[in-house]
KEKE-3310 file (N, C-alpha, C; in steps of 0.2 Angstrom, whole numbers, plus 5000, padded with zeros to 4 digits):
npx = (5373:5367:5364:5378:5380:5370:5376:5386:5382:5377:5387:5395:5384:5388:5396:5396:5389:5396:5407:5399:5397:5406:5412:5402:5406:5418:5415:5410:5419:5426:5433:5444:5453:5463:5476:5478:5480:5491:5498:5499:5504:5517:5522:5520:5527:5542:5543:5549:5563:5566:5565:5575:5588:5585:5588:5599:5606:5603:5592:5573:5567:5579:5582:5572:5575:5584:5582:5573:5579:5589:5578:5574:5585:5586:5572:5576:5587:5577:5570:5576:5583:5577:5564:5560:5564:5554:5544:5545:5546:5534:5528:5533:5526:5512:5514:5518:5505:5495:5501:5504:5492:5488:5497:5492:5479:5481:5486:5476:5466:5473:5472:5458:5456:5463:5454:5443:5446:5448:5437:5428:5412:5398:5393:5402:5411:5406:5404:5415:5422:5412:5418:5432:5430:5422:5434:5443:5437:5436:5450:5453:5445:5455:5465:5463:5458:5472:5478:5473:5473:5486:5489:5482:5490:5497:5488:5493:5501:5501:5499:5510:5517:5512:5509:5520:5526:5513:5516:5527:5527:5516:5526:5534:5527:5523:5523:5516:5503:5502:5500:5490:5481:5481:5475:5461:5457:5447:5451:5450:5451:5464:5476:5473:5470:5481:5493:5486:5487:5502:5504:5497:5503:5513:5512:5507:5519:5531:5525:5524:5539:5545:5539:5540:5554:5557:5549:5556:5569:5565:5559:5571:5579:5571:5569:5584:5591:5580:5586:5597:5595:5590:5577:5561:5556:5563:5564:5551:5544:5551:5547:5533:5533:5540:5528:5517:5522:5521:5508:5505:5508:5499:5505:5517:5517:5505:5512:5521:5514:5512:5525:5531:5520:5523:5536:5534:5526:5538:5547:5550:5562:5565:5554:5558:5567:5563:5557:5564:5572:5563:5561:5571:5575:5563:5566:5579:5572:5563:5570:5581:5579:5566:5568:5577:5574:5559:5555:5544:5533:5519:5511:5502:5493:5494:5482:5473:5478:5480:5461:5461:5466:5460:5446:5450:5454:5441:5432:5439:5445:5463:5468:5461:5469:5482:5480:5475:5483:5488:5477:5471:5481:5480:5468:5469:5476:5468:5457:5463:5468:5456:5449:5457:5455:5443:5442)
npy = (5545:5551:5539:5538:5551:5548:5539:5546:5553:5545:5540:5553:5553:5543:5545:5558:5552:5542:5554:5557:5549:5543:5555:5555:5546:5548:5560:5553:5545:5556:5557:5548:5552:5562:5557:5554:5566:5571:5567:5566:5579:5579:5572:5579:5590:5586:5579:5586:5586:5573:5569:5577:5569:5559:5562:5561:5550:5540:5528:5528:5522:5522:5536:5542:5536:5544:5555:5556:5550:5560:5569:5561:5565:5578:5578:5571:5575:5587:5581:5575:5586:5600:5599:5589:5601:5612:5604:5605:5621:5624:5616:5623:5636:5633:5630:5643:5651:5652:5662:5673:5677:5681:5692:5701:5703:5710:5722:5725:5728:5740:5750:5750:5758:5768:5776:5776:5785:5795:5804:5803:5803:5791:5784:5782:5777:5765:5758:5756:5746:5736:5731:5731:5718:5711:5709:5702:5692:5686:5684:5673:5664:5662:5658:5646:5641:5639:5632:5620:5615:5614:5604:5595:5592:5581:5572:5570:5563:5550:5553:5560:5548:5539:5547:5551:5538:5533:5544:5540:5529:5537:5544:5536:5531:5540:5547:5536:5540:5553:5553:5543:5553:5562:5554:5552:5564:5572:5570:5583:5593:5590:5597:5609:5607:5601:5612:5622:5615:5615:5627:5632:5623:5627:5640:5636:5627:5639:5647:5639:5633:5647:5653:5645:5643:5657:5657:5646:5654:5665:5662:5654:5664:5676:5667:5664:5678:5680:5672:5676:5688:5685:5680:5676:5658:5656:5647:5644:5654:5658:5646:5650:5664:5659:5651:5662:5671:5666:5670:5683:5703:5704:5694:5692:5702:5697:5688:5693:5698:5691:5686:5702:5702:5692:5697:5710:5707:5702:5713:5731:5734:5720:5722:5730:5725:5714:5719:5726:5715:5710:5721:5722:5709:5709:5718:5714:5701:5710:5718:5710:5696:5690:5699:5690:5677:5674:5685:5689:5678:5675:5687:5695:5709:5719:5725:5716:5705:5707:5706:5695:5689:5694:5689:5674:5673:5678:5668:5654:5657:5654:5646:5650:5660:5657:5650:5657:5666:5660:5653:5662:5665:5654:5654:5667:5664:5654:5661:5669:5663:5655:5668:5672:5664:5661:5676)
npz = (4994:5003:5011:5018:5023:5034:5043:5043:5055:5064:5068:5074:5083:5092:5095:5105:5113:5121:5123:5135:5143:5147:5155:5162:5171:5176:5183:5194:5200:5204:5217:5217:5206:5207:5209:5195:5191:5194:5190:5178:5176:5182:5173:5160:5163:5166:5156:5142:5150:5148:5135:5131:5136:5131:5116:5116:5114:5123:5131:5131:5142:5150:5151:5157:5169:5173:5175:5182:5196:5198:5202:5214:5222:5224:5231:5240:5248:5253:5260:5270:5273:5276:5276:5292:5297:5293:5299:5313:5315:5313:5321:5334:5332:5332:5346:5350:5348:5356:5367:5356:5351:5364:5364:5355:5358:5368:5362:5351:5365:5371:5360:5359:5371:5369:5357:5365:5376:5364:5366:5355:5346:5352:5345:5335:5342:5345:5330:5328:5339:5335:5323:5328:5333:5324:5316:5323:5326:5312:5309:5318:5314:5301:5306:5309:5299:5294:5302:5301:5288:5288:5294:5287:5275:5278:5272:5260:5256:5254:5241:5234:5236:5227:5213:5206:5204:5195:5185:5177:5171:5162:5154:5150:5139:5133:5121:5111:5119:5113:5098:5099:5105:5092:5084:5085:5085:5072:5055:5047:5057:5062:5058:5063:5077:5082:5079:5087:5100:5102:5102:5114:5125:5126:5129:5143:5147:5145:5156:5168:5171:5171:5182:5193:5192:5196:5210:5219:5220:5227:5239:5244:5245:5254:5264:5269:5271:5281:5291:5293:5298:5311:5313:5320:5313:5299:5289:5289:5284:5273:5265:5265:5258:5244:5239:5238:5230:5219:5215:5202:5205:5215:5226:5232:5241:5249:5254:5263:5272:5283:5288:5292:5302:5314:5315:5320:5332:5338:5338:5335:5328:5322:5314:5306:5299:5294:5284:5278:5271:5263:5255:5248:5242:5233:5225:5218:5211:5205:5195:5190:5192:5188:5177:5167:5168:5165:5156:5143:5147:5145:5139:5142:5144:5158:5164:5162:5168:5180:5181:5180:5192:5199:5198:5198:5210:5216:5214:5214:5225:5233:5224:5213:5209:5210:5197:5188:5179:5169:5164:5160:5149:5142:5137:5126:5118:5114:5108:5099:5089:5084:5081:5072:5062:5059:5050)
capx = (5375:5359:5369:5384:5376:5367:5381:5393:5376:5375:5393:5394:5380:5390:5404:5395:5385:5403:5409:5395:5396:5413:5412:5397:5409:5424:5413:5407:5424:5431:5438:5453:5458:5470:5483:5480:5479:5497:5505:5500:5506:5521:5524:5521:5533:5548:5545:5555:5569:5567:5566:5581:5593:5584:5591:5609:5608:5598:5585:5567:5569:5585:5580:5567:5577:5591:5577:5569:5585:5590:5572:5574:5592:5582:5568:5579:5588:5575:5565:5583:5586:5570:5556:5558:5568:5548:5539:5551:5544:5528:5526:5534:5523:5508:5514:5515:5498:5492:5505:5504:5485:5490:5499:5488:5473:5485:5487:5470:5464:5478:5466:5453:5456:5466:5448:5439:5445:5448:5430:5423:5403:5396:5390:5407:5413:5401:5405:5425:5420:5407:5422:5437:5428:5423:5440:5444:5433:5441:5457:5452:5442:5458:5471:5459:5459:5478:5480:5468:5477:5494:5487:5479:5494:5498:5485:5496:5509:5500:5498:5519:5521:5509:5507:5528:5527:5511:5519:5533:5521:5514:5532:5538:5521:5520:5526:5510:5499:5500:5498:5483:5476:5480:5471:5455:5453:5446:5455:5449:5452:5469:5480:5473:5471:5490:5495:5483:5491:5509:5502:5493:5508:5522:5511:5509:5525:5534:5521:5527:5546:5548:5535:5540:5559:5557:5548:5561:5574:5561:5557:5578:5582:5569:5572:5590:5587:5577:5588:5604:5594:5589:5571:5562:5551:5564:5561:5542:5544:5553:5541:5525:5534:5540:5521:5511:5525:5518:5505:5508:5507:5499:5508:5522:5513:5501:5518:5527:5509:5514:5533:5530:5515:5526:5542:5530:5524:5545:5549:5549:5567:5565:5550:5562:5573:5560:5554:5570:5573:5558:5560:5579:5572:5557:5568:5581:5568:5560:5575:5585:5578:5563:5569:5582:5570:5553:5552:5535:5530:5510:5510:5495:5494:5494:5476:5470:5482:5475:5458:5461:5469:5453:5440:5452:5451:5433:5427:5439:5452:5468:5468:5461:5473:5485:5480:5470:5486:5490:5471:5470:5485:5476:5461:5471:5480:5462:5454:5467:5468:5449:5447:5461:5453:5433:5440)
capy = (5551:5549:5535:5539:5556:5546:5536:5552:5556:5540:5541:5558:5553:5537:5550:5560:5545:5540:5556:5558:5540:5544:5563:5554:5541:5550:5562:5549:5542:5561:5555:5546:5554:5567:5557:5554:5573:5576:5562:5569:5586:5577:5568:5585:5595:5582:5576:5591:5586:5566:5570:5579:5566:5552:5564:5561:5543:5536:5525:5533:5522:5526:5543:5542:5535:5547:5562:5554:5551:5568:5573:5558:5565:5584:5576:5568:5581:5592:5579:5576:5593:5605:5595:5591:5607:5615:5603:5610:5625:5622:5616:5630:5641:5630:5631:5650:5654:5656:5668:5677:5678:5685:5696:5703:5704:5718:5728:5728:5732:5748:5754:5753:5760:5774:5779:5778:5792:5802:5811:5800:5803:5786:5779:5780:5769:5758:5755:5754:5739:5730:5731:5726:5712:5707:5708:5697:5684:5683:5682:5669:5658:5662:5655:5640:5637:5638:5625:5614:5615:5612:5596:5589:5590:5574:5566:5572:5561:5545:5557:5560:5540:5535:5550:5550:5530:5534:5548:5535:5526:5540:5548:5530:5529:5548:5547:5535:5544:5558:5550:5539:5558:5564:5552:5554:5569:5571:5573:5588:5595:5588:5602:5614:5606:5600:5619:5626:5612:5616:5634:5631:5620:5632:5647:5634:5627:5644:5649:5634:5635:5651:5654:5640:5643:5662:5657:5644:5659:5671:5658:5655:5673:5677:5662:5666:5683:5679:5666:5682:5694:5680:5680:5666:5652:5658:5645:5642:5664:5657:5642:5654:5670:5658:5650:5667:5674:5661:5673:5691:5707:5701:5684:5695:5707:5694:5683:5697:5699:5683:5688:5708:5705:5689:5702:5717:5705:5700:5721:5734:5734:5717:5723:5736:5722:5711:5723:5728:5710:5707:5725:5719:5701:5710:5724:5708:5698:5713:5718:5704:5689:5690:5699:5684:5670:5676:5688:5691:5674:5676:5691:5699:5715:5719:5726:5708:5699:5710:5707:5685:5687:5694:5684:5668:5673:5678:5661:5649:5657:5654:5640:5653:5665:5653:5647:5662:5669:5651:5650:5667:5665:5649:5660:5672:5661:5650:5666:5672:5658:5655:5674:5673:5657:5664:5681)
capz = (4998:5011:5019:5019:5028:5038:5045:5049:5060:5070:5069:5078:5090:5097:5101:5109:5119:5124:5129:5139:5147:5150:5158:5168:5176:5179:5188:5200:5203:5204:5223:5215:5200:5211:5209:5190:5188:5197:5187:5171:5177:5180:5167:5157:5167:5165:5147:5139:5150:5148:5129:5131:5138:5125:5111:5118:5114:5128:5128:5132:5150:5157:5151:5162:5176:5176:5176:5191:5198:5198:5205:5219:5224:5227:5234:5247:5251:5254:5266:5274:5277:5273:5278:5297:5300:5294:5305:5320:5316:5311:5331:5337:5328:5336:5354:5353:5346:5360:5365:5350:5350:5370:5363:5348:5361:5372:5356:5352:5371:5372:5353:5361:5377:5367:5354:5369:5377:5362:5364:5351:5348:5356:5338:5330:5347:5345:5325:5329:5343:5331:5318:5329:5337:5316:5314:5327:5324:5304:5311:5325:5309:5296:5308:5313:5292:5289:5306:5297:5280:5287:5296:5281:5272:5280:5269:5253:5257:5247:5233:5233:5232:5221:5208:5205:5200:5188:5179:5175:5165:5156:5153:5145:5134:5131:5113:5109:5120:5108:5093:5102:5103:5086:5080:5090:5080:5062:5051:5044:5062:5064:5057:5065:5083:5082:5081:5093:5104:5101:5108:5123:5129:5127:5137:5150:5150:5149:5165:5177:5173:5173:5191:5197:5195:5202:5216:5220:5219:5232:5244:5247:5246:5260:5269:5271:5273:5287:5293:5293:5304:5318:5312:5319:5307:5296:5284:5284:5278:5264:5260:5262:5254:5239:5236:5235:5225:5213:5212:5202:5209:5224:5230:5236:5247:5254:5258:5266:5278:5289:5292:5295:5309:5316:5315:5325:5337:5341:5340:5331:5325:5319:5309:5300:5297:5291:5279:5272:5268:5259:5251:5246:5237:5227:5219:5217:5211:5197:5191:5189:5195:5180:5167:5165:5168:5165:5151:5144:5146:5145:5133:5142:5148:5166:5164:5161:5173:5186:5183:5178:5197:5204:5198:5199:5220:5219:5210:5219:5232:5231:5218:5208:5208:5208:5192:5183:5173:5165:5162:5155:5143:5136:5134:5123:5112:5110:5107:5094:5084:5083:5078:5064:5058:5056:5051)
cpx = (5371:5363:5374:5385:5374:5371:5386:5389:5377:5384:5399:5391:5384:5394:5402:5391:5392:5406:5406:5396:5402:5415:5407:5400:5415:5423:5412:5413:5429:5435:5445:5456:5463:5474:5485:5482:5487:5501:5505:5503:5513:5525:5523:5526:5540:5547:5551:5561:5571:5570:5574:5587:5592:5586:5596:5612:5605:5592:5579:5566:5573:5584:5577:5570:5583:5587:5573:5575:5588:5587:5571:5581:5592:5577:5570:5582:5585:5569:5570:5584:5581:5565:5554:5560:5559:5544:5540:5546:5538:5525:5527:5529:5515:5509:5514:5510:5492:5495:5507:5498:5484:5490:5495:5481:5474:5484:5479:5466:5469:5472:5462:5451:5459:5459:5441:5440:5447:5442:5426:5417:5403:5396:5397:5411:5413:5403:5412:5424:5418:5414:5427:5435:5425:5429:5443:5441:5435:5446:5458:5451:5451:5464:5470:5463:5466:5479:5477:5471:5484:5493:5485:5483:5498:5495:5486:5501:5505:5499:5506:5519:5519:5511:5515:5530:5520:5514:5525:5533:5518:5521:5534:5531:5519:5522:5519:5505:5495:5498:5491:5476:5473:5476:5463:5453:5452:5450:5456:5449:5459:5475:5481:5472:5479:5493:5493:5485:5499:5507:5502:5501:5513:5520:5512:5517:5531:5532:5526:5533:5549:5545:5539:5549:5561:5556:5551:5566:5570:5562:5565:5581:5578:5571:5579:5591:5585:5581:5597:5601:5593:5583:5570:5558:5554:5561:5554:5541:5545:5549:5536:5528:5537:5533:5516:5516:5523:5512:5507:5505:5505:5500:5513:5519:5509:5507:5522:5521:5513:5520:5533:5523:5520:5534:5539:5529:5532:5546:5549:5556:5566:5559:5553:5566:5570:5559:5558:5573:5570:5557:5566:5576:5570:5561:5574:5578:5562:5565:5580:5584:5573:5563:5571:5577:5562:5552:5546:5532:5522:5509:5504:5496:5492:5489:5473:5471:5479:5465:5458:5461:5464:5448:5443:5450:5445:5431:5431:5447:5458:5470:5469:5464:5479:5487:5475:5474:5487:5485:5470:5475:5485:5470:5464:5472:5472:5457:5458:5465:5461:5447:5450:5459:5446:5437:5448)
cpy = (5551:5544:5535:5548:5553:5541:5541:5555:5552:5539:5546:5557:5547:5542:5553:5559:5544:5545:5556:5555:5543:5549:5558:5551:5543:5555:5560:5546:5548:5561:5555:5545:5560:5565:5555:5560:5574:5573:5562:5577:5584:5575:5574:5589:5592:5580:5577:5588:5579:5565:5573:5577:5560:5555:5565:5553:5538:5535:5527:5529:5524:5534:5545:5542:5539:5554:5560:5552:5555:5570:5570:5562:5573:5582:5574:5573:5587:5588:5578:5582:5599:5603:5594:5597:5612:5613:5605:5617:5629:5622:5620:5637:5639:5633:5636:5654:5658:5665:5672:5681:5683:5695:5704:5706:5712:5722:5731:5732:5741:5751:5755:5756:5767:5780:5781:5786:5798:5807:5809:5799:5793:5780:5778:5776:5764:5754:5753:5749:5735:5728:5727:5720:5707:5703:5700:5690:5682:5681:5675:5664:5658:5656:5649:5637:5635:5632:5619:5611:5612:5604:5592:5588:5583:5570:5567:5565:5553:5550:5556:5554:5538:5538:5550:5542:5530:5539:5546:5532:5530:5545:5542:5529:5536:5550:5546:5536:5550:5557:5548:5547:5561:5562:5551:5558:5568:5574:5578:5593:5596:5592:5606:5614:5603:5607:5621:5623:5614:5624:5636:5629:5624:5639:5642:5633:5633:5647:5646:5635:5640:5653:5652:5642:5650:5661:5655:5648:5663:5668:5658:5661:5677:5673:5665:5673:5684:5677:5673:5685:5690:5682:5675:5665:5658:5655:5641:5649:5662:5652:5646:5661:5664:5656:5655:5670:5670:5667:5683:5695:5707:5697:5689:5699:5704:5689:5688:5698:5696:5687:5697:5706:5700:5695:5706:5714:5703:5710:5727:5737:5728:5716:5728:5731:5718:5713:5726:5720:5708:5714:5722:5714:5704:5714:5717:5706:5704:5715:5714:5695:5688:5691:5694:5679:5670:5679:5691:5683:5671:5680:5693:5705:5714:5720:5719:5704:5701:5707:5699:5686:5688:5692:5677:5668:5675:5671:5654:5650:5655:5651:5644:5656:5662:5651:5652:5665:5663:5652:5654:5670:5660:5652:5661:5667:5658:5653:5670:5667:5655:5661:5675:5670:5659:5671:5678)
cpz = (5004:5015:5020:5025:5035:5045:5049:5053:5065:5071:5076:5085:5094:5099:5105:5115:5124:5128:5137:5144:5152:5155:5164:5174:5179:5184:5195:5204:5206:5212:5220:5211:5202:5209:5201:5189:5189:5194:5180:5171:5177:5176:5161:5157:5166:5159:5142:5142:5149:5141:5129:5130:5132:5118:5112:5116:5119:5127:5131:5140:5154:5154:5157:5169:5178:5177:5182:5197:5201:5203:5212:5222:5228:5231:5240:5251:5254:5260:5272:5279:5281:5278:5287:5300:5300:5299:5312:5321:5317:5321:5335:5335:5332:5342:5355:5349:5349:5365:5361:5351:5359:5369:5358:5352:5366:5368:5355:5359:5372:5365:5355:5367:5373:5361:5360:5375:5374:5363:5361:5352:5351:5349:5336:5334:5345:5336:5325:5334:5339:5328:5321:5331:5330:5316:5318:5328:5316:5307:5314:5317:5305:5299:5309:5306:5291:5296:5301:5290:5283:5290:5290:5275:5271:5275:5263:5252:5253:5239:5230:5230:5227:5214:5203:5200:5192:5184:5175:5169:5160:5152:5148:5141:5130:5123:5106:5111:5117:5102:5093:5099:5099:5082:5080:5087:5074:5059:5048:5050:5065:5063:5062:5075:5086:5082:5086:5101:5107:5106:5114:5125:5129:5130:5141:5151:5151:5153:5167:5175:5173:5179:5194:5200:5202:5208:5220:5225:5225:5239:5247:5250:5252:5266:5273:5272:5279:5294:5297:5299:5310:5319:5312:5314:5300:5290:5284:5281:5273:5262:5259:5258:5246:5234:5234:5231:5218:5209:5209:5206:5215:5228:5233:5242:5252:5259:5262:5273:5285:5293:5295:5302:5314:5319:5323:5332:5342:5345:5335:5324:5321:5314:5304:5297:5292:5283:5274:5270:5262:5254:5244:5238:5232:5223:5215:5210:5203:5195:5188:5188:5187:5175:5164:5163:5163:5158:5150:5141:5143:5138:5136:5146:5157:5170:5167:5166:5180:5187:5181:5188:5201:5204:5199:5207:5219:5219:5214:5223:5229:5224:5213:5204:5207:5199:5187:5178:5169:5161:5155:5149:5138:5135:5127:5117:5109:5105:5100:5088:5081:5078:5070:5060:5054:5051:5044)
residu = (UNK:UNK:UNK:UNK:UNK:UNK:UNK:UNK:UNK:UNK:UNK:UNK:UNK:UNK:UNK:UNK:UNK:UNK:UNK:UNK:UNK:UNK:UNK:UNK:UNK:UNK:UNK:UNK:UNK:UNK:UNK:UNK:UNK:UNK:UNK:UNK:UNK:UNK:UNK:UNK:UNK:UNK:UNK:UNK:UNK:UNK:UNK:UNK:UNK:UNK:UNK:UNK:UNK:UNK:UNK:UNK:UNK:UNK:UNK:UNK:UNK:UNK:UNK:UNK:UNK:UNK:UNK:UNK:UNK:UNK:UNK:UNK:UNK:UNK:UNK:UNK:UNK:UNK:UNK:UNK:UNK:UNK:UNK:UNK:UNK:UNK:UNK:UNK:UNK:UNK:UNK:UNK:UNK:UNK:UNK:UNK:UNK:UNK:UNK:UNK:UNK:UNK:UNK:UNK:UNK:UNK:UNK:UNK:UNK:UNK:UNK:UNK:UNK:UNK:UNK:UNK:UNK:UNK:UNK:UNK:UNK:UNK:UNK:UNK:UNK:UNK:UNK:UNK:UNK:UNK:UNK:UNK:UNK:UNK:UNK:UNK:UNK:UNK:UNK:UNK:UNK:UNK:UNK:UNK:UNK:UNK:UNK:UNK:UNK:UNK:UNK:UNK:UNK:UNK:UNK:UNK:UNK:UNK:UNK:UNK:UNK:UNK:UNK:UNK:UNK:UNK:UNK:UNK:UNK:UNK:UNK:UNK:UNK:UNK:UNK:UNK:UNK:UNK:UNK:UNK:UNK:UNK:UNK:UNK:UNK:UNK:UNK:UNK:UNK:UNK:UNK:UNK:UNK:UNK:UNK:UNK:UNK:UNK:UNK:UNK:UNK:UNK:UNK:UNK:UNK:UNK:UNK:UNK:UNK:UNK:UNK:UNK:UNK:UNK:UNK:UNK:UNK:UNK:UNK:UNK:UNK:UNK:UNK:UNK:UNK:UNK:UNK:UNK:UNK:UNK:UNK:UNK:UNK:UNK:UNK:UNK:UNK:UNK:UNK:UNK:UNK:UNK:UNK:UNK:UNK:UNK:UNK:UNK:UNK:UNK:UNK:UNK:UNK:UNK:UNK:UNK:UNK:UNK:UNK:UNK:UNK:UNK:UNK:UNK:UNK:UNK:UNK:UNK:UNK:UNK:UNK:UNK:UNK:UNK:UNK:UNK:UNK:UNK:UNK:UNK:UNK:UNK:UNK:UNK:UNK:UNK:UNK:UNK:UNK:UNK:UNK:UNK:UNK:UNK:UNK:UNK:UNK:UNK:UNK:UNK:UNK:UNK:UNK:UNK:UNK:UNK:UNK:UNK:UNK:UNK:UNK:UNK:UNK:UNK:UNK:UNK:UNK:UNK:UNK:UNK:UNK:UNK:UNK:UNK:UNK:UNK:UNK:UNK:UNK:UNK:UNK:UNK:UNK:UNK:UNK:UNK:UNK:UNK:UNK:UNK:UNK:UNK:UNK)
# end
């Protein structure tokens, strides 16, 4: 009994040497695992549908090739069509920057030429000065950022080529990858981490497919929208009003910023026009658009989803909020099934 003890001790310790080793090195190399991460995200997100067509009779590679097929024949189309039509407007958006920033400095100067001669005691000047001239320095830094981010998008485009041919490989192997894993666990483990799994993965996967398709569906419907009234950077409104729709409650309002100040800065009618486009879409978009698709994907209150979304943005910006309801509705389930289980 003592050695047999003694063995699931040194037995344990080696795994936990191995994770270790293993955590140590994948840390040091964490540069160039990007593009393993996007092609297990991949290969996650398409599986269901590869699965799908390989229970029609198809064999688990042309499964594959007719789901990647599909995905190349959108992909083409969208760099075809889509893709320089945004860098068009991307450049134009560049070249009048300064003209914008022109424009926005008037505005400001008329404010403050207008508090100035309310009467205002001197100290409440002086803190409306300090403020707009804050202001105006975040603005200056914010736009600098989103320049900088649209240029470094450029160093994505090895991520596209590559991450799409790994997820190939993990999509034609993803059968014995799970296995591989099941067995990884002890056995006296293996029940109940096989369900906790089947869980997690169908919050996530109901998240992304249904976000993903809404956003889809906002992004277009703004776009076009946009595109009817003869608003210009039609469609980069509908790529950044589709992306922050990703996020609740406040993805839409943050995405409607860009297009209503661009609008104001056009005129003042094209900011009513703007505004009933994006009013249009969101009612669209809650009444119809989600009940359909969405449902109650998560299962968290609104309480909760509010406060995943603000500390996801405190702790890491966009990303966070991005990805804090997904996180916080594998919390919930990890946290359920743990609680049911002790209790």
């Amino acid at each position: 009994m003592e050695m047999l003890q003694r063995a699931k001790f040194w037995r344990i310790t080696l795994f936990v040497l191995v994770f270790a080793a293993g955590l140590l090195v994948l840390w040091n190399v964490r540069g160039i695992l990007t593009p393993f991460f996007l092609a297990f995200f991949l290969a996650y997100l398409f599986n269901p549908a590869v699965s799908a067509v390989n229970r029609r009779g198809f064999s688990r590679g042309i499964s594959i090739a007719l789901v990647y097929l599909i995905l190349a024949l959108v992909l083409g189309s969208l760099i075809l069509f889509g893709i320089p039509e945004t860098f068009k407007e991307l450049n134009r958006f560049a070249e009048s920057l300064p003209r914008y920033a022109g424009e926005v400095q008037s505005v400001l100067d008329r404010l403050q030429a207008g508090y100035q001669q309310a009467g205002l005691p001197p100290g409440v000047i002086k803190t409306i000065d300090s403020n707009l001239a804050m202001g105006q320095d975040w603005l200056a830094d914010k736009l600098q950022d989103l320049i900088n981010s649209l240029i470094s998008l450029v160093t994505l485009l090895p991520l596209v080529i590559l991450s799409p041919i790994l997820s190939i490989y993990l999509l034609y192997d993803w059968e014995r990858l799970k296995e591989g894993l099941k067995r990884a666990v002890p056995s006296s483990w293996r029940g109940n981490a096989i369900h906790l799994g089947q869980e997690v993965s169908l919050v996530i996967r109901k998240f992304l497919r249904g976000n993903l398709t809404v956003a889809v569906i906002v992004g277009a419907l703004v776009g076009l929208g946009m595109k009817l009234i003869h608003m210009d950077y039609a469609l980069l409104i509908g790529v950044i009003s589709g992306v922050f729709d990703l996020i609740p409650y406040f993805g839409p309002v943050i995405g409607a910023i860009p297009a209503l100040a661009l609008a104001l800065l056009k005129s003042k009618s094209m900011a009513l026009w703007t505004l009933a486009v994006i009013f249009v879409v969101q009612q669209v978009e809650s009444n119809i658009i989600q009940p359909k698709i969405m449902g109650d994907s998560i299962g968290l209150h609104p309480l909760v989803i509010v406060f995943a979304l603000l500390a996801g943005g405190d702790l890491f910006g966009f990303w966070g909020m991005l990805l804090a309801v997904p996180a916080a509705g594998v919390i919930r389930v990890v946290f359920k099934y743990v609680y049911l289980k002790l209790v």
